[in-house]
N, CA and C of each residue as an Amber inpcrd file, in Angstrom:
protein
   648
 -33.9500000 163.1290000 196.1450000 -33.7870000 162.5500000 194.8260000
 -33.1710000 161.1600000 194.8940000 -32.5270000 160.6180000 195.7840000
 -31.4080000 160.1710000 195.8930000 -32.2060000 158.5560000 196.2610000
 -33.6290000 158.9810000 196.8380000 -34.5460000 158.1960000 197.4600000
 -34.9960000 157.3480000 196.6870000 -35.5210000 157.9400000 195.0200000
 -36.3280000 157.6530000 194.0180000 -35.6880000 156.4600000 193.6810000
 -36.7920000 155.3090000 193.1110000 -36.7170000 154.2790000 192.4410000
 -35.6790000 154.3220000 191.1240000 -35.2290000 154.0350000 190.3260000
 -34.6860000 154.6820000 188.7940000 -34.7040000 153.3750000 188.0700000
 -35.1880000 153.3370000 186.7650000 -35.2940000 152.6570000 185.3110000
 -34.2470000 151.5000000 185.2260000 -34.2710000 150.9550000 184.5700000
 -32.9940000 149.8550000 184.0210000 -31.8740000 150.8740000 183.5910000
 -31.9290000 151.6910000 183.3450000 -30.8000000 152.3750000 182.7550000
 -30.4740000 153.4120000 183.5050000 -30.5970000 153.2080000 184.8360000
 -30.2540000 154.0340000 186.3250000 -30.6950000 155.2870000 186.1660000
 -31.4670000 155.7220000 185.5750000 -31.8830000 157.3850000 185.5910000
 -33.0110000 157.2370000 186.5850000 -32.8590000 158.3220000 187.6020000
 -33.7820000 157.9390000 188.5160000 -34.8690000 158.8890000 187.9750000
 -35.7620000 158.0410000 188.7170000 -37.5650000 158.0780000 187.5840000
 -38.3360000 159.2210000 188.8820000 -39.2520000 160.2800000 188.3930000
 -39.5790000 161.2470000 189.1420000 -40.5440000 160.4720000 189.7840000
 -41.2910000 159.8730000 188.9510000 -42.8300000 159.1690000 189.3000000
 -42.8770000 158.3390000 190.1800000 -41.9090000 157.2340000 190.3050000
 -41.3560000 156.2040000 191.3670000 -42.1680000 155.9850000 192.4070000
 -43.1550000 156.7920000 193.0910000 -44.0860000 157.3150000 194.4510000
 -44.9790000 157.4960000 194.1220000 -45.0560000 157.3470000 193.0670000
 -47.1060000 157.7560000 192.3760000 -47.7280000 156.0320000 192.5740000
 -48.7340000 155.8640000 192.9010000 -49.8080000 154.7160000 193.0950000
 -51.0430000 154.6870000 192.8530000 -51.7680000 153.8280000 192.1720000
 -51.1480000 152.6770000 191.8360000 -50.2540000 152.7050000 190.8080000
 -49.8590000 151.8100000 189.9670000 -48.9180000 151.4110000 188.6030000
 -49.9400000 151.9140000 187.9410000 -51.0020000 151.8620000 187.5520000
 -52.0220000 152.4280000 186.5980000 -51.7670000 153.9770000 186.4510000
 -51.5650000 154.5790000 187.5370000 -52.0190000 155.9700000 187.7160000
 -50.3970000 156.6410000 187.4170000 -49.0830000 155.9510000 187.6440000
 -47.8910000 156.3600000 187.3840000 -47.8720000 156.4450000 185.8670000
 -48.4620000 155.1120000 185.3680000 -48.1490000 154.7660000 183.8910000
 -48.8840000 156.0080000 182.9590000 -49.9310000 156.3950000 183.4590000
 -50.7660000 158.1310000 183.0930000 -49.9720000 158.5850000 183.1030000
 -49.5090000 158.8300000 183.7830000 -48.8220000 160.2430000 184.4840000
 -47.2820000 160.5660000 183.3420000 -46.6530000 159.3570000 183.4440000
 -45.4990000 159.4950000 182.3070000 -46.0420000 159.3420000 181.1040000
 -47.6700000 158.3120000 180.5590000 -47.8700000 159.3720000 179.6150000
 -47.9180000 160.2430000 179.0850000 -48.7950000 161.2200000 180.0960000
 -49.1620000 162.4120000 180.1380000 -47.9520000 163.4800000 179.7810000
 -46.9100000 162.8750000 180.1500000 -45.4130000 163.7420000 180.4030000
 -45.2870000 163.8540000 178.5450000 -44.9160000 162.5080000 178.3580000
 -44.0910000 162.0560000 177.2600000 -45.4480000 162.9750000 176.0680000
 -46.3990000 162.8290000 176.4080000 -47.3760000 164.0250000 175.4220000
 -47.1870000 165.3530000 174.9990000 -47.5900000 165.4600000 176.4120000
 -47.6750000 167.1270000 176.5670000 -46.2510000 167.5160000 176.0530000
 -45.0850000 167.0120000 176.1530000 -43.8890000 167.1470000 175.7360000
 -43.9660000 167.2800000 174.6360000 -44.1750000 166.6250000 173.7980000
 -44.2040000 165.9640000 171.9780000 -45.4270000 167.2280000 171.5570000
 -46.5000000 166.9760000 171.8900000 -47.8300000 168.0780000 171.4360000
 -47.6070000 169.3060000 171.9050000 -47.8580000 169.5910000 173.2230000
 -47.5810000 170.5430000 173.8170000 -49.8510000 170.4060000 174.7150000
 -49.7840000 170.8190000 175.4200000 -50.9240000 170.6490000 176.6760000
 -52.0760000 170.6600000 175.7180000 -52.3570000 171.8240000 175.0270000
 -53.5220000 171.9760000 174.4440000 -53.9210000 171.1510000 173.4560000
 -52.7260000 170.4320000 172.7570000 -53.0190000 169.8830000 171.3240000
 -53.1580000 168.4780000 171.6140000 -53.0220000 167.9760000 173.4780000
 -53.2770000 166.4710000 173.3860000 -54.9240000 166.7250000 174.1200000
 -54.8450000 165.2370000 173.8600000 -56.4040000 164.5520000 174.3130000
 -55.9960000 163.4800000 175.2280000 -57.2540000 163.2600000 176.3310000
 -56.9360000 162.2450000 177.0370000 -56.8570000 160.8110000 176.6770000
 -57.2920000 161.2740000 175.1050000 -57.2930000 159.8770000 174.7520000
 -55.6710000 159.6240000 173.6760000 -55.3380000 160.4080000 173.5030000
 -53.7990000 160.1190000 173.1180000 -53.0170000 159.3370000 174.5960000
 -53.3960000 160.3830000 175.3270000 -52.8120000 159.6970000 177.2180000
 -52.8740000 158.6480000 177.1160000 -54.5970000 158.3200000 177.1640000
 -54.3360000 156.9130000 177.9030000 -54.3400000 155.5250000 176.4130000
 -54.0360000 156.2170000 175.4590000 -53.3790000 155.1330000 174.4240000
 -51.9610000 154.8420000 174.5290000 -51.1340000 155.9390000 174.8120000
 -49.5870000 155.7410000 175.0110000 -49.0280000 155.1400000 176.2840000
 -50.2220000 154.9120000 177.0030000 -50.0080000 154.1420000 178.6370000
 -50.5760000 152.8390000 178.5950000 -51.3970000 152.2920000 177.2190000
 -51.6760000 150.8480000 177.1900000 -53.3480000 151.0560000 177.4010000
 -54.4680000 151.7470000 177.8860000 -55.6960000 151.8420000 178.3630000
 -56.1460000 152.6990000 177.6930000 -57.6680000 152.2820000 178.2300000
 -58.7050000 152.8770000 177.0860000 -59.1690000 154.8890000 177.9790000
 -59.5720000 155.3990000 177.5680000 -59.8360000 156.3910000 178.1000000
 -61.0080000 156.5680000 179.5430000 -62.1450000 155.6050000 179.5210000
 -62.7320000 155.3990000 180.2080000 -61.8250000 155.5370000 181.5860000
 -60.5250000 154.4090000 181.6880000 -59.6640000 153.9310000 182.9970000
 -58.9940000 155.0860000 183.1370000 -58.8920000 156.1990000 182.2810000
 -57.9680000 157.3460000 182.7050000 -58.6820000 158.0290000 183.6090000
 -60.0660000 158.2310000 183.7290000 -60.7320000 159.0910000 184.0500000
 -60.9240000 158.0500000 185.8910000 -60.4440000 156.8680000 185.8860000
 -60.7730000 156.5510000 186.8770000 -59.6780000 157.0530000 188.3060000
 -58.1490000 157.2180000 187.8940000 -57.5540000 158.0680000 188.6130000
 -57.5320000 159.3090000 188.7000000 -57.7100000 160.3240000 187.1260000
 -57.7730000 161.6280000 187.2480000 -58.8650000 162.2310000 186.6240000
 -59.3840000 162.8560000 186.9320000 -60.8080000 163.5430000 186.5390000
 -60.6420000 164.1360000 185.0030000 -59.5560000 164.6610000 185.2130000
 -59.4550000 166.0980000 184.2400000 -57.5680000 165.3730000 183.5170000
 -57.5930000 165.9750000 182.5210000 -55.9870000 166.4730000 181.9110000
 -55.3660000 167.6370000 182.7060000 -56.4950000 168.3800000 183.1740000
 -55.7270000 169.4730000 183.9620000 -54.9390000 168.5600000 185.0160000
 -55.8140000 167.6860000 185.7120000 -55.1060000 167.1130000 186.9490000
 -54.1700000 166.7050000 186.7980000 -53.9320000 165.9400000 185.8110000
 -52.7970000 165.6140000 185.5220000 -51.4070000 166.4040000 185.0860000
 -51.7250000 167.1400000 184.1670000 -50.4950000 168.3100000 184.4210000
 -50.5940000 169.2540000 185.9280000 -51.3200000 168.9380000 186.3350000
 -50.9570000 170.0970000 187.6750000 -50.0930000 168.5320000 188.7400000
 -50.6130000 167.1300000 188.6300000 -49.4990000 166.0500000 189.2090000
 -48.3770000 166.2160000 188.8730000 -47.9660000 166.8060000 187.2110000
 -46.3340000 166.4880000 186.6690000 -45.9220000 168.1070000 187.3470000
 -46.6310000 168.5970000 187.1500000 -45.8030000 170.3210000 187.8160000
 -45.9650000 170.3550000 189.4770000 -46.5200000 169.8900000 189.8860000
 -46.3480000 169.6330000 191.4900000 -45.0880000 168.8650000 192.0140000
 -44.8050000 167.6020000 191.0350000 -44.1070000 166.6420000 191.4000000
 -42.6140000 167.3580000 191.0630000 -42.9810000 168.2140000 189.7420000
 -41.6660000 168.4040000 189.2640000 -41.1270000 169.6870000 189.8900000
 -41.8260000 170.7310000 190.3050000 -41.2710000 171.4630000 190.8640000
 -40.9500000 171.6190000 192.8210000 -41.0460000 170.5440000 193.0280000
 -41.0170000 170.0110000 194.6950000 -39.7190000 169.2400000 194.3400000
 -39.7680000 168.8730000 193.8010000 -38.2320000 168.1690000 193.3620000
 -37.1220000 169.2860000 192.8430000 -37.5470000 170.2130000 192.1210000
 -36.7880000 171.4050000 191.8750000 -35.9330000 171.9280000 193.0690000
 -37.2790000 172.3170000 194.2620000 -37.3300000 172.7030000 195.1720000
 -36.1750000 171.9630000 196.0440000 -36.1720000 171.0080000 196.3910000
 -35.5770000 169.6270000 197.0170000 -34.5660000 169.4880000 196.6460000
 -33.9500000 169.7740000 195.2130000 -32.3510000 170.1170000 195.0200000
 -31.6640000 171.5620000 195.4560000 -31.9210000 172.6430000 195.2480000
 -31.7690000 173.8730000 195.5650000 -31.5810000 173.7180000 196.7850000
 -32.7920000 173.3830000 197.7310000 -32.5480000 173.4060000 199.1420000
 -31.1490000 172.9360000 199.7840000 -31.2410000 172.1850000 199.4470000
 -30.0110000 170.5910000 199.7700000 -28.7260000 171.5580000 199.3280000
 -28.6370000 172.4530000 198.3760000 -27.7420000 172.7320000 198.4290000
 -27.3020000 173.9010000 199.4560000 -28.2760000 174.7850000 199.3270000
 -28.1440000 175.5710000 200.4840000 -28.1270000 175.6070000 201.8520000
 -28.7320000 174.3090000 201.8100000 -28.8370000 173.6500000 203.7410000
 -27.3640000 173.2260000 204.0850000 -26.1440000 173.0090000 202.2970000
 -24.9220000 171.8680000 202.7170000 -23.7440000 173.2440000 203.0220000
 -22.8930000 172.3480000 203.5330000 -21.4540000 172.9640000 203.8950000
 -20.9660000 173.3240000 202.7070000 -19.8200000 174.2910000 203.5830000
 -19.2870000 175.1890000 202.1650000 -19.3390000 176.7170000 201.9960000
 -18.2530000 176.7600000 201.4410000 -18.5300000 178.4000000 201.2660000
 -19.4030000 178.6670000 200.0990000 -19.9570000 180.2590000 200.1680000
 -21.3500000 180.1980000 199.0920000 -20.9760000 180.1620000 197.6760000
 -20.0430000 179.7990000 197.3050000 -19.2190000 179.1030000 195.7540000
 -19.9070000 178.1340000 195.4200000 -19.4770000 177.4490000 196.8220000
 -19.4610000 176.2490000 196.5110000 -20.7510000 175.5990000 196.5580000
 -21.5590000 176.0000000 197.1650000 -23.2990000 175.9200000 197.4150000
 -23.4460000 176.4490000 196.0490000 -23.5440000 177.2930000 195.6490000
 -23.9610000 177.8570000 194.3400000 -23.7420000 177.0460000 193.5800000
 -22.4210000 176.9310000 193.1730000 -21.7570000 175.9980000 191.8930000
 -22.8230000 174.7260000 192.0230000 -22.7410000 174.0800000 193.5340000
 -23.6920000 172.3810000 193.9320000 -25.2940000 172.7770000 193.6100000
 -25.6440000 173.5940000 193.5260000 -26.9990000 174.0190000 193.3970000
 -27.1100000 173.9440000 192.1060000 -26.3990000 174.7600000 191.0170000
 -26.6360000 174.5890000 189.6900000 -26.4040000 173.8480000 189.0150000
 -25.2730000 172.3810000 189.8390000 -24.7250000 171.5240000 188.7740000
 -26.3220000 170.1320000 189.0210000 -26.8880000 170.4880000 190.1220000
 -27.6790000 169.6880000 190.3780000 -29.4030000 170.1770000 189.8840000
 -29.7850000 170.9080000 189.5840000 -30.6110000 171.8270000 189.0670000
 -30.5740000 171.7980000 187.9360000 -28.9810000 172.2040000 186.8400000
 -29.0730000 171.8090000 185.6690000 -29.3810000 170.1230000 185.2130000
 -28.8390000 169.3080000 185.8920000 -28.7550000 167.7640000 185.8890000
 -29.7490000 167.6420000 185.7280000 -30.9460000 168.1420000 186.7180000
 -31.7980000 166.9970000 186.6730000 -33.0520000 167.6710000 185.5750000
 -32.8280000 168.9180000 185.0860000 -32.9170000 169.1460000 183.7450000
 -32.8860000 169.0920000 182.1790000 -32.1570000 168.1730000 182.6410000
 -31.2530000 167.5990000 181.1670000 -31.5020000 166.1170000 181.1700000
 -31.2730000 165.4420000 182.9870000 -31.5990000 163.7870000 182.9220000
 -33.0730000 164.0960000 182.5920000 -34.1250000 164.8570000 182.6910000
 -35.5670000 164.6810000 182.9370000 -36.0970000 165.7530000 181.9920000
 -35.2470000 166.3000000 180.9740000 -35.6250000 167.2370000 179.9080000
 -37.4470000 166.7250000 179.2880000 -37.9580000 166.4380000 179.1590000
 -39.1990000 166.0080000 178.5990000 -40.3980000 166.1230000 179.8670000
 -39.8700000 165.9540000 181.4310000 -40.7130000 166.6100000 182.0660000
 -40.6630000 167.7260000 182.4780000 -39.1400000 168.1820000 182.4290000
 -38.9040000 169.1810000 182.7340000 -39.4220000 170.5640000 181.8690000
 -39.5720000 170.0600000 180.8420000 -40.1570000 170.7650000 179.9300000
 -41.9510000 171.1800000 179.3850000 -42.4840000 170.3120000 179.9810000
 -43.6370000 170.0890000 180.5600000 -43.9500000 171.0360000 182.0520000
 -43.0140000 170.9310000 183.1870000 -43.0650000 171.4550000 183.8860000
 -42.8320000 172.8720000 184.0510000 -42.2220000 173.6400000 183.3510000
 -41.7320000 174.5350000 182.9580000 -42.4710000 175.1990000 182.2460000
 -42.7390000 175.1780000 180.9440000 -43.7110000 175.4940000 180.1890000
 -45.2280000 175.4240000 180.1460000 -45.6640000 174.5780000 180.6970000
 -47.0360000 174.5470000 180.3360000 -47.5040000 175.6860000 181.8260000
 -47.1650000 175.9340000 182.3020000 -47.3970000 176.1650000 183.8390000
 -49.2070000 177.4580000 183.4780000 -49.1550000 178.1120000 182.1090000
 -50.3520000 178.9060000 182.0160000 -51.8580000 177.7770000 181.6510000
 -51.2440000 176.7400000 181.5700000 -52.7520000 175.8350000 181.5610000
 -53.1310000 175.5770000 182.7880000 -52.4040000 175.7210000 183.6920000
 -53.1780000 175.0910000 185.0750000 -54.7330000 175.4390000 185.6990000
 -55.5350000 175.0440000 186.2680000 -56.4830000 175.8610000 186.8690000
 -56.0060000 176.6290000 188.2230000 -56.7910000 177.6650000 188.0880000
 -56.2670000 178.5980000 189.3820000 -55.7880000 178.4670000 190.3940000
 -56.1500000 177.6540000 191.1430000 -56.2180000 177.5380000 192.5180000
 -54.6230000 176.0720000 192.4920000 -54.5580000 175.5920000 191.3810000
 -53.1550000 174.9290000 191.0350000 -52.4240000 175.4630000 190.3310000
 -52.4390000 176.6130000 189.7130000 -51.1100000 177.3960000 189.3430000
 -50.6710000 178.5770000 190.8590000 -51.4260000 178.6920000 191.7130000
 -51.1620000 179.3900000 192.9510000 -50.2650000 178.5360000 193.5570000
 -50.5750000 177.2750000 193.5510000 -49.9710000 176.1890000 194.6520000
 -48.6060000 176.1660000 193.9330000 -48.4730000 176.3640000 192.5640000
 -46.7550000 175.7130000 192.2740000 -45.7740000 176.5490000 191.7600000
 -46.7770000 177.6310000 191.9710000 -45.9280000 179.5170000 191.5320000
 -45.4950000 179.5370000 192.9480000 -46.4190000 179.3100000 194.3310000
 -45.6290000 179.5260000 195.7290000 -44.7220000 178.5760000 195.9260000
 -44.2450000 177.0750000 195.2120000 -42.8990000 176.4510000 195.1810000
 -41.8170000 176.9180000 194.4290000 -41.9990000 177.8690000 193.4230000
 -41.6810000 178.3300000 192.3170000 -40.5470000 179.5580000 193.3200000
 -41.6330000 180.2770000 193.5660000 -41.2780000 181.0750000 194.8010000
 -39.9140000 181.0370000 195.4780000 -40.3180000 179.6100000 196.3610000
 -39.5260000 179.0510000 197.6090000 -38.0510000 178.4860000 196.7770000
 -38.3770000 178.0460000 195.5330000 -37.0850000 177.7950000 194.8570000
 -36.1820000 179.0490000 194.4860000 -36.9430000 179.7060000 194.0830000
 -36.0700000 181.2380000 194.1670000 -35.3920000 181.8250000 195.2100000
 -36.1120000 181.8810000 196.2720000 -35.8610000 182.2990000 197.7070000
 -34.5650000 181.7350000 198.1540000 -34.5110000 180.0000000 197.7450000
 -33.3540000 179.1410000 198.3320000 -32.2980000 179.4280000 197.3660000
 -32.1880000 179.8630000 195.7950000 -31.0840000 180.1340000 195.1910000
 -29.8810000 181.6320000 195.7560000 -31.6430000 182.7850000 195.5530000
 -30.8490000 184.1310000 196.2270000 -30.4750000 184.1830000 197.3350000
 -30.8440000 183.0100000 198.7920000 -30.3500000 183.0800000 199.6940000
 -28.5590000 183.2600000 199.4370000 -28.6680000 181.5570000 199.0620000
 -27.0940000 181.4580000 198.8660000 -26.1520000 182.5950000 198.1860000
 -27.1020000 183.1280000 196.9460000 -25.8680000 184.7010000 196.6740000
 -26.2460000 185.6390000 197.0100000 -27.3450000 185.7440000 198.2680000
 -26.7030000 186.8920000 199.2250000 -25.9970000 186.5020000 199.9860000
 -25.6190000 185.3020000 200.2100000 -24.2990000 185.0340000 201.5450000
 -23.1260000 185.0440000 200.9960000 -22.6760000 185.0480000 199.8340000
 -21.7120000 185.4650000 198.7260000 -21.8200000 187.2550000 198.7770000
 -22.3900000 187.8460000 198.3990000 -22.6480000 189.0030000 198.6570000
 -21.9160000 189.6480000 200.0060000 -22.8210000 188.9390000 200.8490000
 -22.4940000 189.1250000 202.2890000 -20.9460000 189.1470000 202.6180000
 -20.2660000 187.5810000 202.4240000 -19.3560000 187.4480000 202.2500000
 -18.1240000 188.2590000 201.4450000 -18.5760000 188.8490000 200.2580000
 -17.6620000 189.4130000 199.5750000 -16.9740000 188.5460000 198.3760000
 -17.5110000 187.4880000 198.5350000 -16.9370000 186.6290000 197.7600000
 -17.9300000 186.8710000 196.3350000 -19.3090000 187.3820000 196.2970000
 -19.5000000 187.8740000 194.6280000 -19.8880000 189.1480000 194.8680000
 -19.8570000 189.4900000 193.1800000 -20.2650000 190.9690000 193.2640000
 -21.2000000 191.0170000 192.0070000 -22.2750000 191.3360000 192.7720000
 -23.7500000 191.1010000 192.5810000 -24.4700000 192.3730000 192.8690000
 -24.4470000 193.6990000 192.0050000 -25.0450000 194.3050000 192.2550000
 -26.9180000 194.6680000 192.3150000 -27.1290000 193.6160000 191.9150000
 -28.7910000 193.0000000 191.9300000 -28.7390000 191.8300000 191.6570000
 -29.0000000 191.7010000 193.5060000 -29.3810000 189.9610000 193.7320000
 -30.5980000 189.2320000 192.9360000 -31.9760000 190.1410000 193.5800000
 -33.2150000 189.7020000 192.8230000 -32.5640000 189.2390000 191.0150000
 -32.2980000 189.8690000 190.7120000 -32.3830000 190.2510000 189.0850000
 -31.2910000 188.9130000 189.0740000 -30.1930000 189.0510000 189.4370000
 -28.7630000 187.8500000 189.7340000 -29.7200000 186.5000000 189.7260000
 -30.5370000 186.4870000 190.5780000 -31.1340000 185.5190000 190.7600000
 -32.0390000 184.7870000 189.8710000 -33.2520000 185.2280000 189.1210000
 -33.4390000 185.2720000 188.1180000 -33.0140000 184.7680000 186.6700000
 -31.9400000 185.3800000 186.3770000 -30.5560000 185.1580000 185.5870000
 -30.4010000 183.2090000 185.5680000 -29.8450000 183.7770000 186.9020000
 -29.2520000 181.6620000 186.8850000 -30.5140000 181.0070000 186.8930000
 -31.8890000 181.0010000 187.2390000 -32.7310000 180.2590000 187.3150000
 -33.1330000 180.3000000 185.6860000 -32.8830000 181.3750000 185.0780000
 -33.7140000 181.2480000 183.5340000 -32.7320000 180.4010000 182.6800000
 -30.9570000 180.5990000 183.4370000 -30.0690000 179.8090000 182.6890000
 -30.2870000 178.5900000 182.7170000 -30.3430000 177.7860000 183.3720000
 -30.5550000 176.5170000 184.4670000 -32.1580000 176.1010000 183.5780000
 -33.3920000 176.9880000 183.5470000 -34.6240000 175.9340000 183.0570000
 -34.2380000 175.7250000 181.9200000 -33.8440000 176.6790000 180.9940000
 -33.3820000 176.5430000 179.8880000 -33.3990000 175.0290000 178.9240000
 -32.3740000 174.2940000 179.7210000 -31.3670000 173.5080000 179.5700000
 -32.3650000 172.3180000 178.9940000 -33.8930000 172.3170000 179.7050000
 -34.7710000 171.5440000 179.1640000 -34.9830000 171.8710000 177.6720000
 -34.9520000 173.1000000 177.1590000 -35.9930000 173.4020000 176.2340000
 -34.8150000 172.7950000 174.7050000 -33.6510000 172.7910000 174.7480000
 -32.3740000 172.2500000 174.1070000 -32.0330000 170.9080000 174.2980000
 -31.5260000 170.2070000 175.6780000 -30.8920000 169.1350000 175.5270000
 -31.6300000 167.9850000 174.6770000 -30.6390000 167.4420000 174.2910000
 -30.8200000 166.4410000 173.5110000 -30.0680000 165.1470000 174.5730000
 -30.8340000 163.9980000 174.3380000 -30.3780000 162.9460000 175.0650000
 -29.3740000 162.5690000 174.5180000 -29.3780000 162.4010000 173.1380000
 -28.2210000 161.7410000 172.2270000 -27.0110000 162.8520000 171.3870000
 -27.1010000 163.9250000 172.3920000 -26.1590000 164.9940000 171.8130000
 -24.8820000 164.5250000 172.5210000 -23.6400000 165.5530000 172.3990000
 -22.6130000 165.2690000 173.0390000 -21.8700000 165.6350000 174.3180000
 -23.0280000 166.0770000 175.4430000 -22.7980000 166.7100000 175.8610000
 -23.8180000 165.8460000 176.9150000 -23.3150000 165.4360000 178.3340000
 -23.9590000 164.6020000 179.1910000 -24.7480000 165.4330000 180.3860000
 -25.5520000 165.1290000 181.2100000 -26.1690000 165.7310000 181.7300000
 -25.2950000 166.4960000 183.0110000 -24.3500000 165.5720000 183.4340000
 -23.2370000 166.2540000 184.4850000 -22.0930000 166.9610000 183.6180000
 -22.0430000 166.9160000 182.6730000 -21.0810000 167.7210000 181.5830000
 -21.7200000 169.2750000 182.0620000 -23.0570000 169.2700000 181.6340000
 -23.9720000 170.1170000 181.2500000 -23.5530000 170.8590000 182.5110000
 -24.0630000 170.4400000 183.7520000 -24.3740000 170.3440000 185.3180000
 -22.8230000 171.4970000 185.1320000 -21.6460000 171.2690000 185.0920000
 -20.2960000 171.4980000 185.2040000 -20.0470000 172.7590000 184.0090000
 -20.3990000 172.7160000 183.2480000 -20.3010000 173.9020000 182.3250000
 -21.0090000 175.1090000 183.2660000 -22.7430000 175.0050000 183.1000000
 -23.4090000 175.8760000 183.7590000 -22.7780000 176.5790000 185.0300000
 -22.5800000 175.6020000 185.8310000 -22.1900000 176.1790000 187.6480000
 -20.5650000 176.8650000 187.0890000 -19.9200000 176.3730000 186.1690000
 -18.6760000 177.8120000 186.2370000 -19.4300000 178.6620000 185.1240000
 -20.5050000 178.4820000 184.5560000 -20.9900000 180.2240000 183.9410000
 -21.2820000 180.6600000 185.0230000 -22.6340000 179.8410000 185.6130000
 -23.1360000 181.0410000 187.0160000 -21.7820000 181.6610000 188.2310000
 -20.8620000 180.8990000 188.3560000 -19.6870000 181.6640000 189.2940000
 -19.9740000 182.8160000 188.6520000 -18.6080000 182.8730000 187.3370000
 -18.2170000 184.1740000 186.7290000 -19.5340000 184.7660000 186.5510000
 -20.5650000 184.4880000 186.4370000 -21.9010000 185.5030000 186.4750000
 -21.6580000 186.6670000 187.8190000 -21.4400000 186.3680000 188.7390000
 -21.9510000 186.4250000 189.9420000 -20.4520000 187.1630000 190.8260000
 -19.2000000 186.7810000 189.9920000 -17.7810000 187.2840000 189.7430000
 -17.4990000 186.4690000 190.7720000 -17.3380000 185.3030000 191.4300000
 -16.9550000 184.4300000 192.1310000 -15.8870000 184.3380000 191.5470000
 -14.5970000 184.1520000 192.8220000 -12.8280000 184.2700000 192.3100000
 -12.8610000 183.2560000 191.2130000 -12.4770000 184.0660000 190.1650000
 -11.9570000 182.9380000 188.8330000 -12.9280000 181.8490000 188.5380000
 -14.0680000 182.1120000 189.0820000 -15.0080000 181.7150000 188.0470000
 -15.1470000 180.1660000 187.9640000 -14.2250000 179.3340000 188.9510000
 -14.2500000 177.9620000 188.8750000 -15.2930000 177.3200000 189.5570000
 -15.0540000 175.7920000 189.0300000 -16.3930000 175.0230000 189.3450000
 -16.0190000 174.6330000 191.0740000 -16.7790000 174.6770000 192.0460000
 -16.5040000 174.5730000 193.3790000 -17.3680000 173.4580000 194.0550000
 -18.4560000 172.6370000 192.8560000 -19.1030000 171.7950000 193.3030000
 -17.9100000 170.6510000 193.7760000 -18.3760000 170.3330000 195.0750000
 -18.2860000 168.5750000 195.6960000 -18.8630000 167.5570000 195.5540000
 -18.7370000 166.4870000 196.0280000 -19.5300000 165.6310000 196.0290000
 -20.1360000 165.3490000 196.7830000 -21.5370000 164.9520000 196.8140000
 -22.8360000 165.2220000 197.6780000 -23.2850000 163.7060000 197.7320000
């Protein structure tokens, strides 16, 4: 994440790696749509009006609207993926991985609520053979959360009598966060990040329930 290009107003931008500029400028169309309409109710020609181009030039990077939401849910859930990991790959006892996992998971939920929400939701429009590809990242993001609270488990440090299900839990808490935040509410995206990771402790009965994230 840390890699990504980010906006005048330092929010780092998911798209940053998409090429050319034509085909990025789609693409956060496409976001900022499907967000506002919801998948079915846009046209490619709403897309490529809110990106400056005529519809003809849309069709010259992506074939389909499908393609394009299966670019924002590829992109967005590899990045999902890519925080979770990071936390579980870092030092620390499994508190503290946990707590860093959700404060960074919720974050970039809340900084990126409009794709995140896109990403999240639309996931039953995909075509087949691209809702397989980002249900098995979907997967691997799960895999890397319950790792960490079974090593809590393991440890003794939570008490988690169903991990699967435990697991679950914080991931539905955590997407959530898209389908609510407001940019201009009162409540900031690392606010957010810091609330969540001491619910998920005490979820999970981690000692007293405190926030154990570091800085990364």
């Amino acid at each position: 994440m840390d890699a990504e290009p980010k906006n005048s107003g330092g929010k780092v931008e998911p798209w940053g790696d998409i090429t050319p500029d034509a085909a990025r400028r789609l693409v956060s169309a496409a976001v900022h749509a499907f967000a506002e309409r919801g998948y079915h109710a846009t046209t490619t020609r709403d897309i490529a009006s809110r990106a400056g181009m005529s519809p003809a030039a849309l069709y010259i990077h992506y074939k389909t609207k499908e393609e394009l939401l299966y670019q924002i849910s590829k992109v967005g859930h590899e990045r999902a993926l890519e925080i979770v990991e990071r936390a579980r790959d870092s030092a620390g006892t499994p508190a503290e991985r946990l707590a860093r996992a959700v404060h960074a998971f919720v974050r970039w939920h809340a900084e990126h609520h409009m794709t995140a929400r896109v990403v999240q939701y639309e996931l039953g429009a995909l075509a087949e053979e691209h809702h397989a590809e980002v249900i098995a990242v979907r997967k691997a993001t799960d895999g890397a959360v319950r790792s960490i609270i079974e090593d809590g488990v393991k440890a003794g440090a939570f008490d988690v009598p169903d991990v699967r299900g435990a697991t679950v839990a914080v991931l539905s808490l955590c997407i959530d966060v898209a389908r609510w935040f407001n940019a201009r509410g009162r409540s900031t995206p690392d606010e957010v990040g810091d609330l969540y990771a001491g619910l998920v402790l005490r979820m999970v009965g981690a000692d007293g329930g405190q926030d154990r994230r570091s800085s990364s």
